[in-house]
Backbone of each chain as nested JSON, in Angstrom:
{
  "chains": [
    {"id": "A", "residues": [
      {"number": 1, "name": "UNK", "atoms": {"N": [11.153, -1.492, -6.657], "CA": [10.321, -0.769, -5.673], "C": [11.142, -0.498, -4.429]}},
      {"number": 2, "name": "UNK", "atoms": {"N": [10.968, 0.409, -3.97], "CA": [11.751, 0.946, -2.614], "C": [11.581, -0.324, -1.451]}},
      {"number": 3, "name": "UNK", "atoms": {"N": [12.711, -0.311, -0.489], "CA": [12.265, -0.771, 0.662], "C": [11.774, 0.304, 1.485]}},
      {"number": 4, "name": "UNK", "atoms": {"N": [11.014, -0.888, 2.404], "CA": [10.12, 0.302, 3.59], "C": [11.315, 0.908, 4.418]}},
      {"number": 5, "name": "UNK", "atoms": {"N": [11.239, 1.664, 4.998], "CA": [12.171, 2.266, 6.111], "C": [11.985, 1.834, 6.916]}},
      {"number": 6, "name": "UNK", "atoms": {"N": [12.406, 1.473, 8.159], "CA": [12.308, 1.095, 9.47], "C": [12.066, 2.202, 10.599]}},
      {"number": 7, "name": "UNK", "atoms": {"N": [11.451, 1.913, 11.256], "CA": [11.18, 2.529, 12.243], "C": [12.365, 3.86, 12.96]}},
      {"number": 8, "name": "UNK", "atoms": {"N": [12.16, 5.024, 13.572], "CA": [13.344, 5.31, 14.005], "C": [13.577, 4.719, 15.483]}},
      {"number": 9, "name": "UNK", "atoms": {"N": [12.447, 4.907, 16.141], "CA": [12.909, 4.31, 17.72], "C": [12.502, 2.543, 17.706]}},
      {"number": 10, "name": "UNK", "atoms": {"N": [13.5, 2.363, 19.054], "CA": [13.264, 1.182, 19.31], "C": [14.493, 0.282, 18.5]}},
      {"number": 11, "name": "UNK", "atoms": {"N": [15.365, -0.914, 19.537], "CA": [16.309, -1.62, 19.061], "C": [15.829, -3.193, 17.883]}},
      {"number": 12, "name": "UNK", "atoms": {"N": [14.518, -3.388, 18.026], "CA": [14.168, -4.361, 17.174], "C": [12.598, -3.837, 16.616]}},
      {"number": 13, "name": "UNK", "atoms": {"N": [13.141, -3.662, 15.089], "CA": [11.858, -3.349, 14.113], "C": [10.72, -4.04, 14.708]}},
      {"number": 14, "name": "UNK", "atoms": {"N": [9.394, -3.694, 15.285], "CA": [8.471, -4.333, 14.932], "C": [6.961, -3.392, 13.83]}},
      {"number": 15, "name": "UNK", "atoms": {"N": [7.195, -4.143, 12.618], "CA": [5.911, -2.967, 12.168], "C": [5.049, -3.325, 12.8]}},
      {"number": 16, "name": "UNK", "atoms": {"N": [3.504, -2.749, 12.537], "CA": [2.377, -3.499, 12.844], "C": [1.873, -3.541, 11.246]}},
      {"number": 17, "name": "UNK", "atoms": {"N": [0.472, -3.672, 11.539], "CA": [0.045, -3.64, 9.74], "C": [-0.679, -2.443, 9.61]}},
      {"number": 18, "name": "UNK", "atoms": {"N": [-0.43, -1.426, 10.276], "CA": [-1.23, -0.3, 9.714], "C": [-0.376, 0.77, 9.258]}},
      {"number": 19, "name": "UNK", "atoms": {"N": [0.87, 0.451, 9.961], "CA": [2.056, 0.973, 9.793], "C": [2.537, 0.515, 8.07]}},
      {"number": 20, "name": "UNK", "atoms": {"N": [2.811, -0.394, 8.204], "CA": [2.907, -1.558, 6.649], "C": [2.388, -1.143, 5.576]}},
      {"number": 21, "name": "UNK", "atoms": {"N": [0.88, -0.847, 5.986], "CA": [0.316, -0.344, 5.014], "C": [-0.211, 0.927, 4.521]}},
      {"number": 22, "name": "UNK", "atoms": {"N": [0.493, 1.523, 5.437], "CA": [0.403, 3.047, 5.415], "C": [1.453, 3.411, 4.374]}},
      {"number": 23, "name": "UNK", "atoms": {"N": [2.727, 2.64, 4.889], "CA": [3.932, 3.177, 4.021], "C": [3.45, 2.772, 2.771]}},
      {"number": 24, "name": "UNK", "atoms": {"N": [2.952, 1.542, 2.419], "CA": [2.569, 0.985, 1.177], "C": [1.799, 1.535, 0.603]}},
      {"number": 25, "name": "UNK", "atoms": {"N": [0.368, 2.165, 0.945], "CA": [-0.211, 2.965, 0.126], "C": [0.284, 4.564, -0.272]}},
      {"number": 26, "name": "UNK", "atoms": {"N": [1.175, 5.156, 0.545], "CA": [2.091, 6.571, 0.537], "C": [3.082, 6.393, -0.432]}},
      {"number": 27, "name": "UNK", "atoms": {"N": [3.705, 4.808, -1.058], "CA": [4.853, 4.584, -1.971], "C": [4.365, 4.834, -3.314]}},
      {"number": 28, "name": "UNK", "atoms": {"N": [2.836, 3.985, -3.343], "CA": [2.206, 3.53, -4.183], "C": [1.301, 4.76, -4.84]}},
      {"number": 29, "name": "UNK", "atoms": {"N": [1.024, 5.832, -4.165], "CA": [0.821, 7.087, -4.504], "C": [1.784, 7.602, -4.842]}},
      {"number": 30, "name": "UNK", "atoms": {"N": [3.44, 7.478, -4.115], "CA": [4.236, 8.379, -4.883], "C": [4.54, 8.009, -6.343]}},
      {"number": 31, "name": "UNK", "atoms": {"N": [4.618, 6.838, -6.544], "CA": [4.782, 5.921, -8.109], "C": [3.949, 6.333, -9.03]}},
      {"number": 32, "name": "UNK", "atoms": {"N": [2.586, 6.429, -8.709], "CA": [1.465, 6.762, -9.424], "C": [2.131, 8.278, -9.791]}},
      {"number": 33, "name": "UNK", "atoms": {"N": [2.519, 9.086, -8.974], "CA": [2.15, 10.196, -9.523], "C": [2.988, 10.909, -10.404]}},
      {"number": 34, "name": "UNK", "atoms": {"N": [4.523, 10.05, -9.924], "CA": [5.522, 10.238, -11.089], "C": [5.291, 9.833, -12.377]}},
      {"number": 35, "name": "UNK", "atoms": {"N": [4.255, 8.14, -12.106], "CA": [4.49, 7.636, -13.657], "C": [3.645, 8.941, -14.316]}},
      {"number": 36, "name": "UNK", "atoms": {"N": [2.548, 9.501, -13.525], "CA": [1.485, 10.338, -14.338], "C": [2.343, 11.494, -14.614]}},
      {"number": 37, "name": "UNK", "atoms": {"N": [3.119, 12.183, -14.225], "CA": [3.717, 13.236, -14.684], "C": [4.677, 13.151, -15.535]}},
      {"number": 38, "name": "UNK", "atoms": {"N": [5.148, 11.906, -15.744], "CA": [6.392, 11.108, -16.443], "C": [5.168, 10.907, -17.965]}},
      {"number": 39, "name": "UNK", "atoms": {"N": [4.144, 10.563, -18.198], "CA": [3.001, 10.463, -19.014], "C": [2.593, 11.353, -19.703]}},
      {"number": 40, "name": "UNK", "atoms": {"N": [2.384, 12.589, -19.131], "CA": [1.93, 14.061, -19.342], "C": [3.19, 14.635, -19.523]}},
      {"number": 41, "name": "UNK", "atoms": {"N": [4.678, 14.402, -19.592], "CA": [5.128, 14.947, -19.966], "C": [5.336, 14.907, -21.51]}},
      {"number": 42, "name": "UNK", "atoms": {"N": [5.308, 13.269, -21.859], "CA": [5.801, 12.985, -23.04], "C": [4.881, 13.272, -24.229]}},
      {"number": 43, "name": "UNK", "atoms": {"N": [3.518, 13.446, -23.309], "CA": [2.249, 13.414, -24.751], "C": [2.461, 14.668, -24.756]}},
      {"number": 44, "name": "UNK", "atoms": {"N": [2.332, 15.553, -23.646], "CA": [2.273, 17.185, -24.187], "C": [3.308, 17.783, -25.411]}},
      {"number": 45, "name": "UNK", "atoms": {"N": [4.415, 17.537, -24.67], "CA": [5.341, 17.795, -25.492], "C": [5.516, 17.169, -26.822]}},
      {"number": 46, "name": "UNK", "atoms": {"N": [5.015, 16.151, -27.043], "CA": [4.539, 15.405, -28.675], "C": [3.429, 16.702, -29.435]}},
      {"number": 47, "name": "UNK", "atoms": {"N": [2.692, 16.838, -28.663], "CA": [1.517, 17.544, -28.974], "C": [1.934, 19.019, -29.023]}},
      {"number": 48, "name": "UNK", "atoms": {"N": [2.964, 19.345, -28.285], "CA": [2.433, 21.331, -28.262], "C": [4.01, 21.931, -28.468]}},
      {"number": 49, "name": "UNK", "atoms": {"N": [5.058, 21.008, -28.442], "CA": [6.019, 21.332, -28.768], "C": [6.622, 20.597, -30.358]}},
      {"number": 50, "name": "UNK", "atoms": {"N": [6.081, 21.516, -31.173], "CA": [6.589, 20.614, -32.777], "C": [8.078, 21.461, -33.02]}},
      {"number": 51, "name": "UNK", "atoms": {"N": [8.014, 22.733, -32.961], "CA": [9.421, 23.2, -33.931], "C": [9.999, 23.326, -32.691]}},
      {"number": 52, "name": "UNK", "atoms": {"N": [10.736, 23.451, -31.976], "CA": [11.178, 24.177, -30.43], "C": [12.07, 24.917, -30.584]}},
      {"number": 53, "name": "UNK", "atoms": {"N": [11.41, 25.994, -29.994], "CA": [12.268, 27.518, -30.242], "C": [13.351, 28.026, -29.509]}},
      {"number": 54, "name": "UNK", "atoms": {"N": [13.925, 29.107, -29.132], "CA": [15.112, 29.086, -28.68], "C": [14.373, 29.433, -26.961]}},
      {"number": 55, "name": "UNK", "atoms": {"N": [12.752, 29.472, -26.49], "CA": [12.489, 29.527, -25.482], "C": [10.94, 29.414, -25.761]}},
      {"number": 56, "name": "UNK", "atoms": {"N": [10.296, 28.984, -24.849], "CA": [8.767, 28.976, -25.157], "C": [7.585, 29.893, -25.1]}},
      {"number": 57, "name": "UNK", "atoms": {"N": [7.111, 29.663, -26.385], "CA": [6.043, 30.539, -26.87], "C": [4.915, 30.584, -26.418]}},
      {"number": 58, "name": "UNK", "atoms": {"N": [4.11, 31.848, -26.488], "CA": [2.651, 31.244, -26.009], "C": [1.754, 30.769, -25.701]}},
      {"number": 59, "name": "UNK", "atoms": {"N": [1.937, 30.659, -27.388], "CA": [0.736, 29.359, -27.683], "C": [1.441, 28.175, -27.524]}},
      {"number": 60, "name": "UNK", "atoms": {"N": [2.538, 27.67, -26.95], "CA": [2.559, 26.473, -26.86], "C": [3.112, 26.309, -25.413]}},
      {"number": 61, "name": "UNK", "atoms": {"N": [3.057, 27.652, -24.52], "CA": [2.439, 27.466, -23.14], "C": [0.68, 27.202, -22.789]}},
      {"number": 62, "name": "UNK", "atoms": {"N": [0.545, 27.958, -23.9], "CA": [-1.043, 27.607, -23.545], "C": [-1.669, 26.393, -24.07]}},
      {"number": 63, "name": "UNK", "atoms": {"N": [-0.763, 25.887, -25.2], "CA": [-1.081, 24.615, -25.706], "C": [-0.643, 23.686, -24.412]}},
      {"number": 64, "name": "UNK", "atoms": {"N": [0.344, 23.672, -23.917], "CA": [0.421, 23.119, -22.432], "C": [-0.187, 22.258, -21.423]}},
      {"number": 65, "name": "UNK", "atoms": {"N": [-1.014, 23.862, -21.011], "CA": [-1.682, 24.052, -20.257], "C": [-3.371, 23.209, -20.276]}},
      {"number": 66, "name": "UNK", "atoms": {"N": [-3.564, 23.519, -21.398], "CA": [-4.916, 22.622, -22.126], "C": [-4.353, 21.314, -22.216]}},
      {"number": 67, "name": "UNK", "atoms": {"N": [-3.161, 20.653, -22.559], "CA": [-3.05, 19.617, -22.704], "C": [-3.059, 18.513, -21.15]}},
      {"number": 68, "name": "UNK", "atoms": {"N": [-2.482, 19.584, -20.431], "CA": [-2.637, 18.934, -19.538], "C": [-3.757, 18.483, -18.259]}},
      {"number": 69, "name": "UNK", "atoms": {"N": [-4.452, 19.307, -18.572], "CA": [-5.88, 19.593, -18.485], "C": [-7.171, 18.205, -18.861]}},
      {"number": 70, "name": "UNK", "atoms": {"N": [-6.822, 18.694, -20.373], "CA": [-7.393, 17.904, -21.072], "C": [-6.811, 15.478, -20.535]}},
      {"number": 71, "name": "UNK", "atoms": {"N": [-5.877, 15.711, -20.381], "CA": [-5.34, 14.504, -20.326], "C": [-5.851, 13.999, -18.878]}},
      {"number": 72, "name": "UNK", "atoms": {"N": [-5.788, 15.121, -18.07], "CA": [-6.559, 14.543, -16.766], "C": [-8.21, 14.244, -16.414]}},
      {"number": 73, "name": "UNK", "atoms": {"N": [-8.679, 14.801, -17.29], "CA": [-10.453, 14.83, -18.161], "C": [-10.115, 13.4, -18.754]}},
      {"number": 74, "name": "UNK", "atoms": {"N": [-9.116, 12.927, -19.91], "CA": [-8.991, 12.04, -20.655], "C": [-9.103, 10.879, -19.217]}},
      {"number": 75, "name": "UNK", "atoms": {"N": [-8.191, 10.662, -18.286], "CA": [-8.098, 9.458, -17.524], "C": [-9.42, 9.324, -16.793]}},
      {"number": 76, "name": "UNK", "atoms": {"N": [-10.827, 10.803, -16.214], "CA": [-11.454, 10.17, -15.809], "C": [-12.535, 9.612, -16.684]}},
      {"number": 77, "name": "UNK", "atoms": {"N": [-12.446, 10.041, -17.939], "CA": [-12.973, 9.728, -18.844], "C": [-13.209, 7.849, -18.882]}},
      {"number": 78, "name": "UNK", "atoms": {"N": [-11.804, 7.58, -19.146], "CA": [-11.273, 6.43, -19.48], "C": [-11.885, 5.552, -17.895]}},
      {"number": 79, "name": "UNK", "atoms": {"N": [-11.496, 5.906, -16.887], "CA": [-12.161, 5.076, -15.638], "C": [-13.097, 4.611, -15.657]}},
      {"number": 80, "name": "UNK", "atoms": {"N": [-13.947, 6.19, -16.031], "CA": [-15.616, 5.924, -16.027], "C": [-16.206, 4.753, -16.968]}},
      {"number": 81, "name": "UNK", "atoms": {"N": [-15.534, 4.736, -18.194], "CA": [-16.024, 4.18, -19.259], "C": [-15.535, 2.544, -18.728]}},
      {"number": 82, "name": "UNK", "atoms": {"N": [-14.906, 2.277, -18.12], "CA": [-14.464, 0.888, -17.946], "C": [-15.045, 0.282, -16.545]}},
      {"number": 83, "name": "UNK", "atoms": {"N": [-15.673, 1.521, -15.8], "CA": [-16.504, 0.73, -14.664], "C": [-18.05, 1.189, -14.907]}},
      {"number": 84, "name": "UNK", "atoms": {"N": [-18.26, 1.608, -16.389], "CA": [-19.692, 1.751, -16.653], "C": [-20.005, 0.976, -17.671]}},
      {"number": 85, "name": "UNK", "atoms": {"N": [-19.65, -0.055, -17.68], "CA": [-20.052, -1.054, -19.232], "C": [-21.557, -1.005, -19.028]}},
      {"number": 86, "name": "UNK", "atoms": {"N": [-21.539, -1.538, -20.541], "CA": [-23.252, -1.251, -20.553], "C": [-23.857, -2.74, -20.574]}}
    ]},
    {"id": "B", "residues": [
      {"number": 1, "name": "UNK", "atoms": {"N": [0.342, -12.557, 20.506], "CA": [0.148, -11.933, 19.299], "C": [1.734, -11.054, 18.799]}},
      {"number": 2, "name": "UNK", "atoms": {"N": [2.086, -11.599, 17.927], "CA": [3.222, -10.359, 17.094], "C": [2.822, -9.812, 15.908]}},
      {"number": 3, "name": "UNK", "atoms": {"N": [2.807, -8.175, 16.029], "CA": [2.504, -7.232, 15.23], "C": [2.662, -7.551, 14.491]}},
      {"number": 4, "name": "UNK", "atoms": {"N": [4.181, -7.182, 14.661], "CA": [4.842, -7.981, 12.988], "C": [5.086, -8.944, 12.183]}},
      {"number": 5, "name": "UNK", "atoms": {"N": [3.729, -9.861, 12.371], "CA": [4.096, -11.143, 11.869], "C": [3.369, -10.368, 10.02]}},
      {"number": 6, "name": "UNK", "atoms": {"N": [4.261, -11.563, 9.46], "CA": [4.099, -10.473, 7.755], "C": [3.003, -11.583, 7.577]}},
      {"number": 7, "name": "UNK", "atoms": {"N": [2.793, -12.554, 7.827], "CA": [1.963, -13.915, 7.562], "C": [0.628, -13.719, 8.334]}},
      {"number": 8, "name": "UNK", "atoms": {"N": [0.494, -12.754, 8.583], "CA": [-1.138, -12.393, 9.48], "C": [-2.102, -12.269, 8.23]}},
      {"number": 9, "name": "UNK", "atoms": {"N": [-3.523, -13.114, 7.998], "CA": [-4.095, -13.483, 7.53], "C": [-4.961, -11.797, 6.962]}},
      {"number": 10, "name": "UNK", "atoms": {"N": [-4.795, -11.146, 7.853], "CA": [-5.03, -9.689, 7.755], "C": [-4.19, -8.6, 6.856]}},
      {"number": 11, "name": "UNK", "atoms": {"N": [-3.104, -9.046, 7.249], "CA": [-2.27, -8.471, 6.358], "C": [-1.655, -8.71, 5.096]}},
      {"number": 12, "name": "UNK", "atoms": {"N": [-2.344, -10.269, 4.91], "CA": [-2.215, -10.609, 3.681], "C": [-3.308, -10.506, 2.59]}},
      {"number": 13, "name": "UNK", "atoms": {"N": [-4.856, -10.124, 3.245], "CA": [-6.011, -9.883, 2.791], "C": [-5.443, -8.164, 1.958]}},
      {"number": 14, "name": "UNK", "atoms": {"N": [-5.122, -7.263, 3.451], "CA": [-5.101, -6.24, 3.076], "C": [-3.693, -5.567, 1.417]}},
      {"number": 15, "name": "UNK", "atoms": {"N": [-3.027, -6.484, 1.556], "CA": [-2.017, -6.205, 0.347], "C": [-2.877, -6.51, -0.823]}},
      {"number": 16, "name": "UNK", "atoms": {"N": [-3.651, -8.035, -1.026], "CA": [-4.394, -8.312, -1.985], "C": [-5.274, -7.406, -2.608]}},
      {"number": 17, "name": "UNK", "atoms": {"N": [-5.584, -6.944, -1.721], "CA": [-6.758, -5.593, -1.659], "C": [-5.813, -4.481, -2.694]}},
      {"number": 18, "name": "UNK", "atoms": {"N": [-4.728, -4.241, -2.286], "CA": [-3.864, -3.008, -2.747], "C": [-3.245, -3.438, -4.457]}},
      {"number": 19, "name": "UNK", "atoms": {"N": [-3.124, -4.704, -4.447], "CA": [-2.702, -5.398, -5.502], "C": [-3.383, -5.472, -6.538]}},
      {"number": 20, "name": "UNK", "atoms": {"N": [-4.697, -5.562, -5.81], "CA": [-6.025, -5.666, -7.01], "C": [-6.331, -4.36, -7.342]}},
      {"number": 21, "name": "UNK", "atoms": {"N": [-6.285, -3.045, -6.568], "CA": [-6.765, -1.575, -6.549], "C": [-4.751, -1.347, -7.564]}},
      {"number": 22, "name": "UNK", "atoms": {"N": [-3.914, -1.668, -7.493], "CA": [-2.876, -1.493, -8.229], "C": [-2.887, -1.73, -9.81]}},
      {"number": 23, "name": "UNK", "atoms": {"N": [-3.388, -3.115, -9.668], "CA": [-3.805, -3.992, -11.502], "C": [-4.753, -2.422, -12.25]}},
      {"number": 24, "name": "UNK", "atoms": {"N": [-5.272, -2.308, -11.313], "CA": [-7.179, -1.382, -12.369], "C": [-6.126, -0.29, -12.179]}},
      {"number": 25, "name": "UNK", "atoms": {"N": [-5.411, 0.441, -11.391], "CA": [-4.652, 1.621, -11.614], "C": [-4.118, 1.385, -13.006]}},
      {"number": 26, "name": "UNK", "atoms": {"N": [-2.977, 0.781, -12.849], "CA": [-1.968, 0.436, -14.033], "C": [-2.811, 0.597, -15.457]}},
      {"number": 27, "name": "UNK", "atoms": {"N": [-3.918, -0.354, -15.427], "CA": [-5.297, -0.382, -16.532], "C": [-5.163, 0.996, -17.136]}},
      {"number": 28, "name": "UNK", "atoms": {"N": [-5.758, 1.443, -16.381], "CA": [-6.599, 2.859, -16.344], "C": [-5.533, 3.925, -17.12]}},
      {"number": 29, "name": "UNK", "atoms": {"N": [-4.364, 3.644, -16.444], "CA": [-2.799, 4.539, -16.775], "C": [-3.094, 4.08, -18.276]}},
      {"number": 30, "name": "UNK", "atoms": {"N": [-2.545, 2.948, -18.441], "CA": [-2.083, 2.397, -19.885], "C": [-3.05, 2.602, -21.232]}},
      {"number": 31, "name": "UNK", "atoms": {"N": [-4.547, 2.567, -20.69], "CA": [-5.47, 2.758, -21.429], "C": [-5.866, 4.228, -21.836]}},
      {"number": 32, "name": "UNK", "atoms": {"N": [-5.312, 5.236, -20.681], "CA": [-5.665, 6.458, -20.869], "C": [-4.846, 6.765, -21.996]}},
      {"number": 33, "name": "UNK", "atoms": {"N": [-3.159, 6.125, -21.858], "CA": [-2.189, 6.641, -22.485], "C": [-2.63, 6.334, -24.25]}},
      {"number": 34, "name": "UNK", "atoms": {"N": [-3.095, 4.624, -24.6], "CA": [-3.186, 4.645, -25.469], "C": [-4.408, 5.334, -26.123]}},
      {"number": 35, "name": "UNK", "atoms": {"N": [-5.507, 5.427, -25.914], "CA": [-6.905, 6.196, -26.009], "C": [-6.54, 7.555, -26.586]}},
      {"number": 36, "name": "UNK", "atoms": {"N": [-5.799, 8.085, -25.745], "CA": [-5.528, 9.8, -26.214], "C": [-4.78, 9.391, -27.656]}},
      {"number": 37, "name": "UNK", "atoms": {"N": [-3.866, 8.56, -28.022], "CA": [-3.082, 8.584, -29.068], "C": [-3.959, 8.453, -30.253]}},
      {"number": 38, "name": "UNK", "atoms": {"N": [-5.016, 7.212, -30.076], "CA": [-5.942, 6.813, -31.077], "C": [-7.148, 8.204, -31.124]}},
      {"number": 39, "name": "UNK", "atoms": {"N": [-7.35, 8.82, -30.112], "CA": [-8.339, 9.917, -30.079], "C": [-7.873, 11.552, -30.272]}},
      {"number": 40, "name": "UNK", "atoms": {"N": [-7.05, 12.066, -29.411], "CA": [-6.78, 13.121, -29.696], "C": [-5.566, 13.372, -30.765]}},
      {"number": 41, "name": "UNK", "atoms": {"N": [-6.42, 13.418, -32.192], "CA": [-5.453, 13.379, -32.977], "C": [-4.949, 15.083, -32.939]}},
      {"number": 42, "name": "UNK", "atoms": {"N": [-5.266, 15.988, -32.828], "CA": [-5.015, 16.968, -33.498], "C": [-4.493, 18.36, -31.606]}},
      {"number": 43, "name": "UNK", "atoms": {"N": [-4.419, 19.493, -31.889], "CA": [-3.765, 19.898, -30.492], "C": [-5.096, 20.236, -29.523]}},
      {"number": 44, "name": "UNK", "atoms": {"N": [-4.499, 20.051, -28.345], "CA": [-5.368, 19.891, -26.958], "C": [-6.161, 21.537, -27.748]}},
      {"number": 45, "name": "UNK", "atoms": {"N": [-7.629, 21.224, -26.925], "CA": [-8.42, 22.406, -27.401], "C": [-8.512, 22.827, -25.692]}},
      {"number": 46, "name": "UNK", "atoms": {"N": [-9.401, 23.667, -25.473], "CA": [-10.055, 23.767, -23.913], "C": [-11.39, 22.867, -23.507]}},
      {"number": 47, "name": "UNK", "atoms": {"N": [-11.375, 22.289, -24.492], "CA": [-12.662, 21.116, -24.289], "C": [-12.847, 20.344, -24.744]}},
      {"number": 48, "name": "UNK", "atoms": {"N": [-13.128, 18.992, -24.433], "CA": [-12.611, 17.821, -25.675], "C": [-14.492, 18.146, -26.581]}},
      {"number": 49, "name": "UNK", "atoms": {"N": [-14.023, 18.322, -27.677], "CA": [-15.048, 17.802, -28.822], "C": [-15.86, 16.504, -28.399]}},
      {"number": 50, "name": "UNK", "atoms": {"N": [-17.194, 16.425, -28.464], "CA": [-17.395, 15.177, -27.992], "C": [-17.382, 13.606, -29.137]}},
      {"number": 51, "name": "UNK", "atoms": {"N": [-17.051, 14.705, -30.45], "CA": [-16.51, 13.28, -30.687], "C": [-15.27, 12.317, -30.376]}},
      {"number": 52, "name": "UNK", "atoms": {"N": [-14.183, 13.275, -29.672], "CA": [-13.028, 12.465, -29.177], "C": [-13.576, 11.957, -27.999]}},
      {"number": 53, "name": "UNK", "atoms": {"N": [-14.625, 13.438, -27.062], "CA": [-14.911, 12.298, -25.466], "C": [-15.202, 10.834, -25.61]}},
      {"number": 54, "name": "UNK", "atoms": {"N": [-16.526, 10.647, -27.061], "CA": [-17.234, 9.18, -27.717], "C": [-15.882, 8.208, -28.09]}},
      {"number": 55, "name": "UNK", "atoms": {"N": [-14.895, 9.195, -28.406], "CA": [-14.06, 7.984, -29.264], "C": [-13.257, 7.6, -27.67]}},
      {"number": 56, "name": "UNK", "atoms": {"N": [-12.912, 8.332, -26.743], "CA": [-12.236, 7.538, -25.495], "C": [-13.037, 6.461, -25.063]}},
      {"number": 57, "name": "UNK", "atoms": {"N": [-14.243, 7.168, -24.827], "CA": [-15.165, 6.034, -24.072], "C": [-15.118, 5.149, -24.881]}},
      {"number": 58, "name": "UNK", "atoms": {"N": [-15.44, 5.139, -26.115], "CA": [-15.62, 3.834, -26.728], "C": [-13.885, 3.048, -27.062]}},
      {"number": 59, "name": "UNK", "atoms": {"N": [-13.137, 3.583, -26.477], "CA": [-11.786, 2.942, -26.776], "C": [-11.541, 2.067, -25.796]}},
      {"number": 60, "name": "UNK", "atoms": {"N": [-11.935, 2.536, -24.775], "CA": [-11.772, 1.722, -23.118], "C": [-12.478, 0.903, -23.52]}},
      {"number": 61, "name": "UNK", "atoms": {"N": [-13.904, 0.802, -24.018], "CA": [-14.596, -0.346, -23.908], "C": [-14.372, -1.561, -25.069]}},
      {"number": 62, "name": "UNK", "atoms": {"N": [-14.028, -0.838, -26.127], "CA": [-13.807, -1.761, -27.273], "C": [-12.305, -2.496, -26.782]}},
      {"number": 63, "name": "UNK", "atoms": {"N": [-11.396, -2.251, -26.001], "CA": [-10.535, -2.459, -25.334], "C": [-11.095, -4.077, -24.966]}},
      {"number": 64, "name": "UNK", "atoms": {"N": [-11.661, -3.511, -23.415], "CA": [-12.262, -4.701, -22.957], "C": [-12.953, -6.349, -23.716]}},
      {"number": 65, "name": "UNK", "atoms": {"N": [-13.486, -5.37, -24.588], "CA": [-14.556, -6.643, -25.6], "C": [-13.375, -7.149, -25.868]}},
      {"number": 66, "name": "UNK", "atoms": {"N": [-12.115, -6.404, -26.182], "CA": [-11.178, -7.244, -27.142], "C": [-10.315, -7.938, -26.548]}},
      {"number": 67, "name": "UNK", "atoms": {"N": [-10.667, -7.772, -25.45], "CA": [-9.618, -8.606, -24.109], "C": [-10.183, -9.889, -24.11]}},
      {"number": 68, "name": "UNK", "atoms": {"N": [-11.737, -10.079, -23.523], "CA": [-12.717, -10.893, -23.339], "C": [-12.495, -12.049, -24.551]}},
      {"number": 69, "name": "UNK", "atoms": {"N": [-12.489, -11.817, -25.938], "CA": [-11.88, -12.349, -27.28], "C": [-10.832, -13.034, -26.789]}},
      {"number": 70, "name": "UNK", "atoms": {"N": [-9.812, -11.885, -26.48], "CA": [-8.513, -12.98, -26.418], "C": [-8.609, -13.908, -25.68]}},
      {"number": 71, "name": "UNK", "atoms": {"N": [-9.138, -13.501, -24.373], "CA": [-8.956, -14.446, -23.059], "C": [-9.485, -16.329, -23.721]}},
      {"number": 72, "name": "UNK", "atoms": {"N": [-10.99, -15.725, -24.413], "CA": [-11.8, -16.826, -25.007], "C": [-11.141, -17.93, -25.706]}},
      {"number": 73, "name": "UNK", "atoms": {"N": [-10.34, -17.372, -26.478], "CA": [-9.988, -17.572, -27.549], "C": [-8.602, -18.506, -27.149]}},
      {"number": 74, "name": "UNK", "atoms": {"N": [-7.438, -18.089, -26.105], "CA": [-6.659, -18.514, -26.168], "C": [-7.03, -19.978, -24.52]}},
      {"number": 75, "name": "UNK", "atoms": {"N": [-8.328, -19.82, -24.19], "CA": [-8.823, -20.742, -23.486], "C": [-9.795, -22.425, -24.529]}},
      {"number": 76, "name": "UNK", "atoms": {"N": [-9.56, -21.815, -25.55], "CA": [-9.835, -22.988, -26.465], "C": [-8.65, -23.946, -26.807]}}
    ]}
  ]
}
């Protein structure tokens, strides 16, 4: 995980904690959103790229496009279902 | 008072907080990832069929039950 950056002004770091946790929740969003695009890359392309051509086709831009779609439907899917037990 | 004390009872509440909202992220990631594999067998449509929506939901949850098992189980 990254270190925080330090402050630019001022000769001795002091964070506070809003500072702290500002950077911390801004890291922790950037992580999230790589792993999710790092995620969606690998299923789509399982899914919509089978023969791969010498450049991409239509339908497997538009297969894509739905997939990726669809996968972001899939996670709130998956949320819902795990904070709606019955 | 120093801001920056990292040992402020506040600031150690508030990471816990982020730690615990981190665990159910990660969940959520890992479960989505495997769910689609076991569910969307065939190529993305423009709308999930609702028998794959039934088979996610019920993957997350049969998930859980099967967690609850282990936990039980390896507490004997």
């Amino acid at each position: 995980m990254d270190s925080f950056s330090s402050p630019s002004s001022g000769s001795s770091p002091k964070f506070s904690t809003d500072d702290i946790m500002t950077q911390l929740r801004t890291q922790l969003e950037q992580a999230y959103a790589e792993e999710f695009l790092e995620t969606v890359r690998g299923k789509c392309f399982d899914k919509c790229i089978t023969k791969p051509g010498s450049s991409l086709s239509g339908s497997e831009s538009s297969c894509i496009s739905r997939c990726i779609d669809r996968y972001i439907e899939a996670t709130g899917i998956i949320g819902k279902a795990l904070f709606n037990q019955r | 008072m120093d801001p920056s004390s990292m040992n402020s009872p506040e600031l150690q509440n508030l990471l816990a907080q982020e730690k615990q909202k981190a665990m159910i992220s990660e969940m959520i990631s890992k479960l989505t990832s495997a769910c689609w594999d076991k569910c969307i067998t065939g190529s993305p449509g423009s709308k999930f069929s609702s028998s794959e929506a039934n088979c996610l939901t019920n993957c997350a949850q049969r998930y859980m039950d099967m967690s609850l098992i282990i936990m039980k189980r390896l507490q004997q």
